[in-house]
ROSE-4610 file (N, C-alpha, C; in Angstrom, 1 decimal, always signed):
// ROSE-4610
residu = [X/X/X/X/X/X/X/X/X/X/X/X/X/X/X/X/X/X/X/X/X/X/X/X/X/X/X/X/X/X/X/X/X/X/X/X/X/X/X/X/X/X/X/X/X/X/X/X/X/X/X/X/X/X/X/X/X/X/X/X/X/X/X/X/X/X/X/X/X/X/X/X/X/X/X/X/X/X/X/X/X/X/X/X/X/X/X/X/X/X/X/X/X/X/X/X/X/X/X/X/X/X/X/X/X/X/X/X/X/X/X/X/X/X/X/X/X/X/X/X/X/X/X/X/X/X/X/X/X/X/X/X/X/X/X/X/X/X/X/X/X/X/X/X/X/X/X/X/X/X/X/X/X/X/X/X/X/X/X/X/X/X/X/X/X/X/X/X/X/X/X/X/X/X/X/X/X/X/X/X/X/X/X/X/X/X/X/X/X/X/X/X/X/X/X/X/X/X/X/X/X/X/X/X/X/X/X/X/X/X/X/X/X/X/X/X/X/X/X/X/X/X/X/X/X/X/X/X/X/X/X/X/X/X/X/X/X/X/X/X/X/X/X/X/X/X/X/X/X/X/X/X/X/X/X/X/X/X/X/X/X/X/X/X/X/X/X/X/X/X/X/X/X/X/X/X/X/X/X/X/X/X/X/X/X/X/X/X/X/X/X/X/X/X/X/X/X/X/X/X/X/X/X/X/X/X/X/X/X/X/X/X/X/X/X/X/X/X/X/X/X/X/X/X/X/X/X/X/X/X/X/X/X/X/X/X/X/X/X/X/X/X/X/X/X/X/X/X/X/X/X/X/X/X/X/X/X/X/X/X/X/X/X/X/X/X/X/X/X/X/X/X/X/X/X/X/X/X/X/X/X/X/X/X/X/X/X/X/X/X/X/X/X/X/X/X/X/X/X/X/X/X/X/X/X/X/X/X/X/X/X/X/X/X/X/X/X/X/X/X/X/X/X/X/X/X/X/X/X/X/X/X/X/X/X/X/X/X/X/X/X/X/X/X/X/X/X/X/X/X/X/X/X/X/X/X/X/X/X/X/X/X/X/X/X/X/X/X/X/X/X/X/X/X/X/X/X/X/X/X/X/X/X/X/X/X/X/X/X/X/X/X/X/X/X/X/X/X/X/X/X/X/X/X/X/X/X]
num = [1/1/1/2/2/2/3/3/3/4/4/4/5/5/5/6/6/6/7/7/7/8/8/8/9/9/9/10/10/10/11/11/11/12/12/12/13/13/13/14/14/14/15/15/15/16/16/16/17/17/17/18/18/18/19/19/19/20/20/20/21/21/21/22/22/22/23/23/23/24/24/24/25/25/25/26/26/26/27/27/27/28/28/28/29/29/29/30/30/30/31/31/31/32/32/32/33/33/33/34/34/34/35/35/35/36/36/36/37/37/37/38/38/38/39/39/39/40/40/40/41/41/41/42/42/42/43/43/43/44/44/44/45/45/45/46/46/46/47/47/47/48/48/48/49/49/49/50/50/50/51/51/51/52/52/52/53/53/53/54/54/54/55/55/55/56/56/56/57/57/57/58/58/58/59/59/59/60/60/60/61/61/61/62/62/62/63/63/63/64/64/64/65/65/65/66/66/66/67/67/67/68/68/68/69/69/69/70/70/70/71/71/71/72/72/72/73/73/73/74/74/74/75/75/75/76/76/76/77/77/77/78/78/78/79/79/79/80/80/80/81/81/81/82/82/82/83/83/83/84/84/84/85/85/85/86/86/86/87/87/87/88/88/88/89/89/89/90/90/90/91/91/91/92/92/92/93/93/93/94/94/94/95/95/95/96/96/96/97/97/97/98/98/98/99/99/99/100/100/100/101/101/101/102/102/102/103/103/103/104/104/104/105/105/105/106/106/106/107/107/107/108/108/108/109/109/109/110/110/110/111/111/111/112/112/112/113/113/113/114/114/114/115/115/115/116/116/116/117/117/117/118/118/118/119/119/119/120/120/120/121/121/121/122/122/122/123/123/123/124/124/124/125/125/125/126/126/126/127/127/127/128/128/128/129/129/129/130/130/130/131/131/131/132/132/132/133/133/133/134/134/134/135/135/135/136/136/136/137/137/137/138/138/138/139/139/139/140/140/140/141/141/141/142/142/142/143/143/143/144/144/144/145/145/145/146/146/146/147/147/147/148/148/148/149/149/149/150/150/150/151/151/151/152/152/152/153/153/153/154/154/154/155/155/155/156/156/156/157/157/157/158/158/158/159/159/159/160/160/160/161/161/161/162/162/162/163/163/163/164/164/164/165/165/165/166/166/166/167/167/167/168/168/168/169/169/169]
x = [+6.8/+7.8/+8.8/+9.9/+10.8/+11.4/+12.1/+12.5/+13.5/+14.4/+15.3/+14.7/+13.7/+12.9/+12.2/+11.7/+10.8/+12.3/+13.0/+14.1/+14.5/+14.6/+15.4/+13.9/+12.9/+12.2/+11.9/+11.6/+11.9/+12.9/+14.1/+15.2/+15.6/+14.3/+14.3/+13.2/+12.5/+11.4/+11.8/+12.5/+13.4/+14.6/+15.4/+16.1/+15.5/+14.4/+13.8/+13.0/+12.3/+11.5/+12.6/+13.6/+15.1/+16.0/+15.6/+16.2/+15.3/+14.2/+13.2/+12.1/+13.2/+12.3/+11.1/+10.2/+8.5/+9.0/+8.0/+8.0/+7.0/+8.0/+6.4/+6.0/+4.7/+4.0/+4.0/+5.2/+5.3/+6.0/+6.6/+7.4/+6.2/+5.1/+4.1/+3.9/+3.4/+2.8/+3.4/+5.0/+5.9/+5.9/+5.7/+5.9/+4.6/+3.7/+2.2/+2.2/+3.4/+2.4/+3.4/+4.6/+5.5/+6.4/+6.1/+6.4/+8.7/+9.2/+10.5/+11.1/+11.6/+12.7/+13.1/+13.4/+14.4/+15.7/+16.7/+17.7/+17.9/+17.0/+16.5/+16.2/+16.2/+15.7/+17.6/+17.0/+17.8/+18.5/+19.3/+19.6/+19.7/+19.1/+18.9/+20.1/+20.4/+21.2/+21.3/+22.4/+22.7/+22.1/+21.3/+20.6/+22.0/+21.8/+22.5/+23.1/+24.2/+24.6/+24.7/+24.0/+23.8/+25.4/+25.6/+27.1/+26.4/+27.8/+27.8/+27.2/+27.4/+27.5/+25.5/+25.2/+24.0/+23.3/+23.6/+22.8/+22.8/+24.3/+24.1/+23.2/+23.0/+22.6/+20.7/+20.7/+19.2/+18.9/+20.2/+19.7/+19.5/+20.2/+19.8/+18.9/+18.2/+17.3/+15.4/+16.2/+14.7/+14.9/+16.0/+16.5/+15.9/+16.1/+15.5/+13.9/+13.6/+11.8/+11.4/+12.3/+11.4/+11.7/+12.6/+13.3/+12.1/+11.5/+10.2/+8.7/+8.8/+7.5/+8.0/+8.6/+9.2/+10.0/+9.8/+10.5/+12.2/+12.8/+14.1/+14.7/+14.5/+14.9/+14.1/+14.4/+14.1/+14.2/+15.2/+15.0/+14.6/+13.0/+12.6/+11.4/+11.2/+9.9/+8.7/+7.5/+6.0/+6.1/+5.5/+5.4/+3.8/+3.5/+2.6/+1.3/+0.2/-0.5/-1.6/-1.8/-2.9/-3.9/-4.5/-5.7/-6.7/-7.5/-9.0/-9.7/-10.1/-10.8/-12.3/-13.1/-14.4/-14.6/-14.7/-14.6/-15.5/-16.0/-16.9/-15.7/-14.8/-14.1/-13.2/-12.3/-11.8/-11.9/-13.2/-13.7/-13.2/-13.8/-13.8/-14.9/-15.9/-17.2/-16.9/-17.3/-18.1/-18.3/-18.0/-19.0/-19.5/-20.5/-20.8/-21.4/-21.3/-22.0/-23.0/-23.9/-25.0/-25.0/-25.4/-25.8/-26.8/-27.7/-29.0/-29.4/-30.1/-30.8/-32.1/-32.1/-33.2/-34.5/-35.3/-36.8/-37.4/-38.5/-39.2/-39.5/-39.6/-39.5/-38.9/-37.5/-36.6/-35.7/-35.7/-34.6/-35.6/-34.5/-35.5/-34.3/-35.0/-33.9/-34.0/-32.3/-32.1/-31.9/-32.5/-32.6/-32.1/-31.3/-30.7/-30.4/-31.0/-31.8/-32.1/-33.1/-33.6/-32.2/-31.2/-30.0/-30.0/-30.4/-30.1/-28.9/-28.9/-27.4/-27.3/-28.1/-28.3/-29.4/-29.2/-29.7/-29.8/-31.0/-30.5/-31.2/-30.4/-29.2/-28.1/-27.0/-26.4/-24.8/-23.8/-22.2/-22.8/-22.9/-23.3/-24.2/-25.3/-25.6/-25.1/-23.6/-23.1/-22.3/-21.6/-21.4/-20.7/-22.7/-22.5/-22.1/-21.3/-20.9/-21.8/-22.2/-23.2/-22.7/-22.6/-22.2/-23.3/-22.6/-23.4/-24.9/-26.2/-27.5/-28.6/-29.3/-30.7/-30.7/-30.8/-30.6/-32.2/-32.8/-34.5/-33.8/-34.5/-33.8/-35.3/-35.3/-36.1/-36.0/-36.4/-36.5/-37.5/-37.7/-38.2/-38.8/-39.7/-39.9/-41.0/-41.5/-42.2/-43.7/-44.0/-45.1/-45.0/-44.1/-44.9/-42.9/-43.0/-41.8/-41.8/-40.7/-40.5/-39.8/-39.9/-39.2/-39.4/-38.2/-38.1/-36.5/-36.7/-35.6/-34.9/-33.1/-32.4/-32.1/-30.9/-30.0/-28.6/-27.7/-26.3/-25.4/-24.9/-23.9/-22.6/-21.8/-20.0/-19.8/-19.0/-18.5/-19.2/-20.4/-21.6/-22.3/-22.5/-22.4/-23.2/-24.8/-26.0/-26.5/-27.7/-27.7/-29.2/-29.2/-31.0/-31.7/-33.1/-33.5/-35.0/-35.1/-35.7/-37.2/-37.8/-38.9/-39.4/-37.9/-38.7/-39.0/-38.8/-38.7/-40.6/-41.5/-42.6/-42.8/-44.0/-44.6/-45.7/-45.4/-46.5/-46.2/-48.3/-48.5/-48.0]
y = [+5.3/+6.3/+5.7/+5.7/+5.3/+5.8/+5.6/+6.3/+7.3/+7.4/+8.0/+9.4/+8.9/+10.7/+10.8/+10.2/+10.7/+11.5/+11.2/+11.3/+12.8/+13.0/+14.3/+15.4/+14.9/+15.3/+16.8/+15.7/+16.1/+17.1/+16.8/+17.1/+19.0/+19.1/+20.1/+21.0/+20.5/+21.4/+22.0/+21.0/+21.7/+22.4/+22.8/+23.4/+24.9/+24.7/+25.7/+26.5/+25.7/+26.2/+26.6/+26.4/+27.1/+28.1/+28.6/+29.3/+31.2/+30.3/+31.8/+31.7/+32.7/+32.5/+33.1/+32.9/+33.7/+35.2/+35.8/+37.1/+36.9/+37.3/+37.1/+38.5/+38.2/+39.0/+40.1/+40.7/+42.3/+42.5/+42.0/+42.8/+43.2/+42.5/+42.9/+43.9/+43.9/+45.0/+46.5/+46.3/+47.0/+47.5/+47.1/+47.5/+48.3/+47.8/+48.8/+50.0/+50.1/+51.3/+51.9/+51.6/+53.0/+52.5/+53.5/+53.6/+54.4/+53.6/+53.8/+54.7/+55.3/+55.9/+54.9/+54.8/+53.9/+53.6/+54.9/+55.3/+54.9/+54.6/+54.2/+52.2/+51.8/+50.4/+49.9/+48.5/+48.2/+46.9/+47.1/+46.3/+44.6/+44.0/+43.0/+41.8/+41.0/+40.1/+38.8/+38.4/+37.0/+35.4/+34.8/+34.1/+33.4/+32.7/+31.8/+30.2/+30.4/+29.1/+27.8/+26.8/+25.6/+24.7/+24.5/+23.5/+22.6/+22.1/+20.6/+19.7/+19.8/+19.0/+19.2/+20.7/+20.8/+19.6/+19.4/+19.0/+17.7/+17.2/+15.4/+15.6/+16.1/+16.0/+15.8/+16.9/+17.0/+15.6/+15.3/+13.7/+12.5/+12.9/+11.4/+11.4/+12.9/+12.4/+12.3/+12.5/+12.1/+10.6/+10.5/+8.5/+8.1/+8.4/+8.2/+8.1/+9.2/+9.1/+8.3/+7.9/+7.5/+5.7/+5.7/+3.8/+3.3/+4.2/+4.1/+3.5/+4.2/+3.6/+2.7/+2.7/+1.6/+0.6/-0.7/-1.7/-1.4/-1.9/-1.8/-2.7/-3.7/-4.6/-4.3/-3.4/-2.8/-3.4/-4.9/-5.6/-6.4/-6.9/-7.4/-6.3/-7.7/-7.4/-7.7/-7.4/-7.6/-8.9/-9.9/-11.5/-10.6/-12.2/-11.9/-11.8/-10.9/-10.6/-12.3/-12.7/-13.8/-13.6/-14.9/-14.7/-14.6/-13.9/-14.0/-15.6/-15.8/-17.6/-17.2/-17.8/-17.8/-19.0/-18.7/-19.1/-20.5/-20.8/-22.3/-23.2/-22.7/-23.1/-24.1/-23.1/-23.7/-24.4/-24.2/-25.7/-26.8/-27.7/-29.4/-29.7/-29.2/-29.8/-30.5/-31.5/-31.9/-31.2/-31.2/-30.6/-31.8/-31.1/-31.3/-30.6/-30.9/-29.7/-30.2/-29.4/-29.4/-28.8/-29.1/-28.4/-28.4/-27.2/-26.9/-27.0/-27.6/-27.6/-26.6/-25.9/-25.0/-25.4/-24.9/-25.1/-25.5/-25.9/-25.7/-24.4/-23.6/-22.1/-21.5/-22.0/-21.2/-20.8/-19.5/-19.4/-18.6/-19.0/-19.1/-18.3/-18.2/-17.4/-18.3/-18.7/-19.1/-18.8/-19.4/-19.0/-20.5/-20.5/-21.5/-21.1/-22.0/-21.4/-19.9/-19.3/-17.8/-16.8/-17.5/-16.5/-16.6/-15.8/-15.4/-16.0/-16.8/-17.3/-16.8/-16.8/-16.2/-17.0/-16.8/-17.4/-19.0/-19.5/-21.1/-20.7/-21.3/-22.2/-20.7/-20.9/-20.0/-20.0/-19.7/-20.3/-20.5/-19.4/-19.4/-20.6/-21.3/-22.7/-23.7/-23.9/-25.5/-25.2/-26.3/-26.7/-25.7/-25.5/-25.1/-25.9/-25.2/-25.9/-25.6/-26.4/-27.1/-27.5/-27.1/-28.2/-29.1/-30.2/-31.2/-30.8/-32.0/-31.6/-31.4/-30.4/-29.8/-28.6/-28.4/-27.1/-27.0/-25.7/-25.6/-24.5/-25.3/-24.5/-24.3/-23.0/-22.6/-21.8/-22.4/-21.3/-20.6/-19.5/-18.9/-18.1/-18.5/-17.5/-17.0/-16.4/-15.5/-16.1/-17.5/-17.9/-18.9/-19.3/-20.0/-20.1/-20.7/-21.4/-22.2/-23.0/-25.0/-24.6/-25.0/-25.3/-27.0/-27.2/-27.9/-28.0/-29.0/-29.5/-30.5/-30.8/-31.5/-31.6/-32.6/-33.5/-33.9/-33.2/-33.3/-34.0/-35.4/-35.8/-35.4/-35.9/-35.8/-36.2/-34.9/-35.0/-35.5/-35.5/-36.3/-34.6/-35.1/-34.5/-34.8/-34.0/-33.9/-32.8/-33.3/-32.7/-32.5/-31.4/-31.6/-30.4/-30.9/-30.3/-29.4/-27.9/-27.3/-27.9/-28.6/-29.2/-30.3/-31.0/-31.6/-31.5/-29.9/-29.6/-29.4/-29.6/-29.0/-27.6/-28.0/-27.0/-25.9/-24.6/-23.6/-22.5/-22.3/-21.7/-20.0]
z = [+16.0/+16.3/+17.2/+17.1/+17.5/+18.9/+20.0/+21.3/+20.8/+19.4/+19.1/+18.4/+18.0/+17.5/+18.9/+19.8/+20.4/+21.4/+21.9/+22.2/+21.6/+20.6/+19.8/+20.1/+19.6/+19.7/+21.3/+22.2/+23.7/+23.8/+23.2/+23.5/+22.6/+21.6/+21.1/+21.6/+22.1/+22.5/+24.1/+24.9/+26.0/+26.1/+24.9/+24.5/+24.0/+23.3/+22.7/+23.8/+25.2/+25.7/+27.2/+27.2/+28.3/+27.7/+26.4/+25.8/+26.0/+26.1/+26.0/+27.4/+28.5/+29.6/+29.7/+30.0/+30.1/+31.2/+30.5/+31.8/+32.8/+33.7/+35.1/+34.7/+35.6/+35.7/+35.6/+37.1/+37.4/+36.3/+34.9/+34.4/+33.2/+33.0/+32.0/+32.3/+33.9/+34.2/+34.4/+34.3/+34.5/+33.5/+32.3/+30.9/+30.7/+30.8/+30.5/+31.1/+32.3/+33.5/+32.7/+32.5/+32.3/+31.1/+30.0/+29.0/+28.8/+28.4/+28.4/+26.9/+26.8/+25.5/+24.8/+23.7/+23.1/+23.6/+24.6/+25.0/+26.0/+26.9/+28.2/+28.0/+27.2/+27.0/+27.7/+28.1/+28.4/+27.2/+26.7/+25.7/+25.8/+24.6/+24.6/+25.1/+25.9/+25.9/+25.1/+24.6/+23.6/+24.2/+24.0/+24.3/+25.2/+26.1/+26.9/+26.2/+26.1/+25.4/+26.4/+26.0/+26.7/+26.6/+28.0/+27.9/+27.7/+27.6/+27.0/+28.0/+29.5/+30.8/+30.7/+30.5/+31.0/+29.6/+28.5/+27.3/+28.2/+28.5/+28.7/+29.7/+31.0/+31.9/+31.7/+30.3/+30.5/+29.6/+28.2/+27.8/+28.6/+29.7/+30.5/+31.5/+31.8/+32.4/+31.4/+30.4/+29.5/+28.7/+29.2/+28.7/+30.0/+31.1/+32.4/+32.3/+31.5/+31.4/+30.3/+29.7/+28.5/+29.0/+29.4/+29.7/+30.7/+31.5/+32.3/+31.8/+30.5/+29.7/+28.8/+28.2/+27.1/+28.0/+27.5/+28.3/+27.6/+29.0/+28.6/+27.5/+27.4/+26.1/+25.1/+24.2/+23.0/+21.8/+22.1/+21.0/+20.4/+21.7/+21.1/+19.9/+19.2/+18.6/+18.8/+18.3/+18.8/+17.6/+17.9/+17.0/+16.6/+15.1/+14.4/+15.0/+14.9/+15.7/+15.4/+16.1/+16.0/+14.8/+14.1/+13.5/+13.4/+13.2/+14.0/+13.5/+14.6/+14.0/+14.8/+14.0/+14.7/+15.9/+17.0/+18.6/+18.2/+17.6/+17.5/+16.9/+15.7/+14.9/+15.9/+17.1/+17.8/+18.8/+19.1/+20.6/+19.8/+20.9/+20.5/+20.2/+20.0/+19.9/+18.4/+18.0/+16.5/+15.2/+14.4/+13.5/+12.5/+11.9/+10.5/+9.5/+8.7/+7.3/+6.7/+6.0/+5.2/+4.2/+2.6/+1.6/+1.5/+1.1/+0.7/-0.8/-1.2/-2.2/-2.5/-4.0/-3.4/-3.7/-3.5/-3.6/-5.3/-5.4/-7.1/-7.3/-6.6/-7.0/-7.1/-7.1/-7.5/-6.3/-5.9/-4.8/-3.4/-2.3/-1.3/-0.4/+1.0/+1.5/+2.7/+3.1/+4.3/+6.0/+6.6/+7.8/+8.4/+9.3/+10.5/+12.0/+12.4/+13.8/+14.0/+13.2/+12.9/+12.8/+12.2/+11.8/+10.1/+9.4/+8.2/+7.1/+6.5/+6.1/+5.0/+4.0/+2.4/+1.8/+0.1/-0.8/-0.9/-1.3/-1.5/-3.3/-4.2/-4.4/-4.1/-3.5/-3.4/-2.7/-3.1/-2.8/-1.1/-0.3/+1.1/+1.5/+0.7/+0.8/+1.1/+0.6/+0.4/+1.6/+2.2/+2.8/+4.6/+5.1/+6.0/+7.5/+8.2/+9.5/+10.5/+11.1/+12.3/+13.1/+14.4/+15.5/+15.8/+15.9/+16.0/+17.2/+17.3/+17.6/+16.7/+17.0/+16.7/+16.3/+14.9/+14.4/+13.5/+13.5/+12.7/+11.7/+10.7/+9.1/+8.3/+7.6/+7.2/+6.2/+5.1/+3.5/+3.6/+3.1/+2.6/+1.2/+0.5/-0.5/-1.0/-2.2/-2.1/-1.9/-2.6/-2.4/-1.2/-0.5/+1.0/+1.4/+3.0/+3.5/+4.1/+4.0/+4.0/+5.5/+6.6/+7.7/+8.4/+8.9/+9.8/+10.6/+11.2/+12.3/+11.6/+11.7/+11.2/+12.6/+12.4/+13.5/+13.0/+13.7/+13.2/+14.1/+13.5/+14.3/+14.0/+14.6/+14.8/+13.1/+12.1/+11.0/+10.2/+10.2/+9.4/+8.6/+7.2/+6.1/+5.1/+5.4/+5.0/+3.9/+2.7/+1.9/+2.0/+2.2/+2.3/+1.4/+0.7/-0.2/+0.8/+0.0/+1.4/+0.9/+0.1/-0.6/+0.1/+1.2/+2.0/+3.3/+3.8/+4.7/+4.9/+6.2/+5.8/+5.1/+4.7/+4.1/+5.1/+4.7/+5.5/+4.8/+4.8/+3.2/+3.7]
């Protein structure tokens, strides 16, 4: 929303709400205790026409409130919001990658350092990023699972089959 609706905006609802004064109190109560004639009413008056001097006066003091919260240089713009990058992506550390090959039984489920990656053979298999060290990889499937420990250096780009990982039945 823009400062020029929020602006008009304001600027109609304080118009509308100086146009129709509330009744105090005593006059409610004025009205309940004692019941008047039609003849006896005192006739309605023509709503109060707003000058000109009172309109500017009340636009500048809600340019006054609003210039408060909204920065004064309105021209700029907000730049593109950043991209989300995964926080490892950007360090300095090393990486390297690994493809998984899957098991003789077919398909196995991956786990890297007990974080769930997917299926092996499976798009999510090939060429996962590792920061370099000691990472323990472990398939999974229905009749036994292959684990062990790999070792990843700086940009080095390993293919390992989970068949040769040990065996535990």
């Amino acid at each position: 929303m823009t400062i020029g609706a929020l602006f008009i905006g304001a600027l109609i609802f304080y118009l509308w709400t100086s146009q129709k004064p509330a009744p105090s109190d005593n006059a409610i109560a004025h009205k309940t205790e004692t019941k008047q004639s039609p003849k006896s009413r005192p006739k309605k008056q023509p709503p109060t026409k707003t000058t000109n001097q009172e309109t500017n006066q009340t636009s500048k003091e809600i340019e006054n409130y609003f210039s408060k919260i909204e920065p004064s240089d309105s021209s700029e713009k907000p730049g593109p919001r950043p991209q989300k990058t995964d926080k490892a992506v950007d360090s300095a550390i090393p990486y390297g990658t690994i493809d998984m090959i899957a098991p003789p039984e077919g398909y196995a489920q991956l786990y890297i350092n007990k974080k769930s990656i997917g299926t092996v053979p499976g798009p999510k298999a090939r060429g996962i990023r590792l920061p370099i060290g000691r990472h323990h990889i472990r398939c999974v499937t229905a009749e036994r699972s292959y684990e062990g420990y790999i070792y990843i250096q700086g940009n080095e780009s390993l293919t390992i089959k989970c068949s040769d990982l040990a065996k535990n039945p």
